[in-house]
C-alpha positions in Angstrom: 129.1 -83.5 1.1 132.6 -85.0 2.3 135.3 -86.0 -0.1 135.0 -89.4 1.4 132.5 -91.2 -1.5 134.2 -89.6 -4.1 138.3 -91.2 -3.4 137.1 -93.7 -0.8 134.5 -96.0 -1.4 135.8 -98.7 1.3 137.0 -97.8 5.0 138.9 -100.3 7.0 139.5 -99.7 10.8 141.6 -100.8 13.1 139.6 -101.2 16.6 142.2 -101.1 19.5 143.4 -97.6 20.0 141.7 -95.8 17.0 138.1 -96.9 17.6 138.1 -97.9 20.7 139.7 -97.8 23.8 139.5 -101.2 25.4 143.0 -101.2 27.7 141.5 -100.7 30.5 140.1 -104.6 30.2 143.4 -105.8 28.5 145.5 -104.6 31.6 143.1 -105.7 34.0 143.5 -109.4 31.9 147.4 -108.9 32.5 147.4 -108.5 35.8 144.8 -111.5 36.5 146.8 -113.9 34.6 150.6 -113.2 35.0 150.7 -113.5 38.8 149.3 -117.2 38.4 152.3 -117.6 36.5 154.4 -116.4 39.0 155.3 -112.7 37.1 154.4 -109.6 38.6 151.5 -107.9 37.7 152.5 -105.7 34.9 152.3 -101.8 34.5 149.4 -99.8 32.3 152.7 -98.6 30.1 153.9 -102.8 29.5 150.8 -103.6 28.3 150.5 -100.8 26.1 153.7 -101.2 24.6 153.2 -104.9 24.1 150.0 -105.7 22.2 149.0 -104.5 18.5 150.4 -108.0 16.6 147.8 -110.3 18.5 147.5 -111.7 22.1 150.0 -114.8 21.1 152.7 -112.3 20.4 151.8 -109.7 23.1 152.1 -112.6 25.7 155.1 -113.7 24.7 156.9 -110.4 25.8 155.7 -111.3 29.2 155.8 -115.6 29.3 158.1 -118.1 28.0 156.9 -120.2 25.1 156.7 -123.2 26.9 154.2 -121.2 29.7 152.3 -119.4 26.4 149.5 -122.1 26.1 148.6 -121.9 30.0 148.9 -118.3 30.1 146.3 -117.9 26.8 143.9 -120.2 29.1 144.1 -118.2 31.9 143.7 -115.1 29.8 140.9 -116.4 28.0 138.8 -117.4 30.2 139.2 -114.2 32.4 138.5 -111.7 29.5 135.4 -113.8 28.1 134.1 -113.1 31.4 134.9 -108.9 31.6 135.9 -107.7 28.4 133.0 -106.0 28.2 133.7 -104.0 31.6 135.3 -100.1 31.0 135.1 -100.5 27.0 135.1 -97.1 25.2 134.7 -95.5 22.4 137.7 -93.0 21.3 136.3 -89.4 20.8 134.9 -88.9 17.6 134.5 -92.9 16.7 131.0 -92.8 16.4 130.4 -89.1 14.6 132.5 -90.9 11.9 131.3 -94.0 11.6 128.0 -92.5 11.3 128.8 -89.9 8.6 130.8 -91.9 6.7 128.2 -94.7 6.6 125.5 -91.9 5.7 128.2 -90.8 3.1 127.6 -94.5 1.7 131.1 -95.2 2.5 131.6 -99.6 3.3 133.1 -99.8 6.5 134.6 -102.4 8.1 137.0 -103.6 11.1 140.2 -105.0 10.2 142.2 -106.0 13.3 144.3 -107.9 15.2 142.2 -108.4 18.3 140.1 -111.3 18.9 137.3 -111.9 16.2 134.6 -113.0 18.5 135.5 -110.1 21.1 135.4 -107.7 18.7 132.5 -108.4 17.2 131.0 -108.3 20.8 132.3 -105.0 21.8 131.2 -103.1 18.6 128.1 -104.5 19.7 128.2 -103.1 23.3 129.2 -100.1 22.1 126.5 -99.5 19.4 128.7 -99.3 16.3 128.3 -102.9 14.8 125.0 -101.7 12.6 127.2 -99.2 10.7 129.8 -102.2 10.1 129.3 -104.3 6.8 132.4 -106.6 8.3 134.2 -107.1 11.4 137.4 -108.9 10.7 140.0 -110.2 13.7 142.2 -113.3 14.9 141.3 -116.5 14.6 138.3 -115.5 11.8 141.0 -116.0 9.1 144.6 -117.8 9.1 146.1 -114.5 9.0 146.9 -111.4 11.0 147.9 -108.2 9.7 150.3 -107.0 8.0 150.0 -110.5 5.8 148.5 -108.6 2.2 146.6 -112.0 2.5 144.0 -110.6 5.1 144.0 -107.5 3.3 143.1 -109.2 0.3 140.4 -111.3 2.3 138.6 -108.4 3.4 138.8 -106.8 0.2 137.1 -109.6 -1.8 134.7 -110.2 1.4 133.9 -106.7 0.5 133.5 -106.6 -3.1 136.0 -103.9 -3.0 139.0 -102.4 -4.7 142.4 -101.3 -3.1 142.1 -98.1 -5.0 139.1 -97.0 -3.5 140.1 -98.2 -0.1 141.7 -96.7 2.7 142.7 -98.2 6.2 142.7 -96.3 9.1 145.0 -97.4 12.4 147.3 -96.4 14.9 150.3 -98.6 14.9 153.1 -99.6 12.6 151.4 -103.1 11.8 148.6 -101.1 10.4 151.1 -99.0 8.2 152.8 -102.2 7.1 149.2 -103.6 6.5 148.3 -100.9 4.2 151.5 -100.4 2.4 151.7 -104.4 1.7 148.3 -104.3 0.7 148.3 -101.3 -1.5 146.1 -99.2 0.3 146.2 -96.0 1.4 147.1 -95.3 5.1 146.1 -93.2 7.6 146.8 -93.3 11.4 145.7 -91.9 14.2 148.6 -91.4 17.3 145.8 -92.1 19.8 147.1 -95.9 20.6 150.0 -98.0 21.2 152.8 -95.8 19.2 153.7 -91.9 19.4 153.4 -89.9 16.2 157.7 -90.1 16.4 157.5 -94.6 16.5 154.8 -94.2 13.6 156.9 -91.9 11.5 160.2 -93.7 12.5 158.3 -96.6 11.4 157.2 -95.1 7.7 154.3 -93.9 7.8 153.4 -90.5 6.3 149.4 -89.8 7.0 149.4 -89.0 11.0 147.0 -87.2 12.9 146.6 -86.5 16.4 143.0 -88.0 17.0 140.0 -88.9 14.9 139.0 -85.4 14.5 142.0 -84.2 12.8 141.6 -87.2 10.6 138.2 -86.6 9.8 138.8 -82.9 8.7 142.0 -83.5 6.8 141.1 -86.9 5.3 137.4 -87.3 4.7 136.2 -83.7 5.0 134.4 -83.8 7.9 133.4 -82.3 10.9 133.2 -84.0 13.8 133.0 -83.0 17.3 136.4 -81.9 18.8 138.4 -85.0 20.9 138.1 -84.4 24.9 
């Protein structure tokens, strides 16, 4: 039986780099929409270091504010269409979702990606029915780390920070968890080295989802490719 149901009654995830791997899409969006704006195409590595706090923010590493709300359209319309297209699921997402939801763990997605889309991709990739909530921008006024979208998804829930944990792989997820007063546990198989996530605070870091499974939630779950 894993430790899991007996500290951890609630699991948030983060879906961009710790359940799924979706950049693949994102850079392909990139490299659509930035030429029309007269930018280069940018590199796998730009793309990667830019998103993580929402596609308004990411974009703006790349286009001015005055060229943000053409650049969104351009984006938008282009990933509605092929966000589907090279979606994956990081090793070992689905072993967990599906022992921790046998476990009778409440699982849910809290990100910063696109509510709709991720509610689509978890879909395509056959891990919505283990989800009780699937939690992303524009669903709520707030992104993380506001505590306020912590505390949304809590009470969504019916859950308690104490008996909560969030798993992610990038410093807004650490801030999310410490302002929110849950514990923290990430995964260095996204935007940010285990060096950035430690330089950022965080204490809980694992190489992949199989570390984390073992060390965290006690189980075992077939090794990361």
């Amino acid at each position: 039986m894993p430790r899991a149901p007996l500290r951890f009654r609630t699991v948030l995830f983060d879906l961009d780099g710790t359940l799924i791997d979706h950049l693949a899409a994102i850079h392909r969006s990139y490299c659509h929409t930035l030429p029309q704006l007269g930018y280069p195409a940018p590199t796998r590595a730009q793309v990667r270091r830019a998103v993580g706090g929402g596609l308004e923010r990411a974009m703006l590493r790349f286009v001015t504010e005055a060229e943000l709300p053409r650049a969104l359209a351009i984006f938008r319309s282009y990933w509605s269409r092929t966000m589907l297209d090279d979606a994956e699921l990081m090793p070992g997402a689905g072993e967990l979702l599906r022992a921790l939801h046998a476990a009778g763990c409440t699982l849910a997605v809290l990100t910063n990606k696109h509510g709709p889309s991720s509610r689509a991709v978890c879909q395509h990739l056959g891990i919505a029915p283990y989800l009780h909530g699937i939690f992303g921008a524009q669903d709520t006024p707030w992104l993380k780390p506001d505590p306020a979208f912590v505390s949304h998804v809590l009470t969504s829930l019916n859950a308690q920070s104490a008996t909560t944990c969030l798993v992610g792989d990038s410093p807004f997820d650490y801030e999310a968890g410490r302002q929110g007063g849950l514990a923290c546990y990430l995964v260095a198989t996204g935007t940010h080295s285990a060096e950035e996530l430690r330089a950022a605070g965080a204490g809980h870091i694992f190489p992949n989802l199989t570390a984390l499974a073992r060390d965290v939630f006690g189980l075992d779950i077939p090794a990361a490719r």
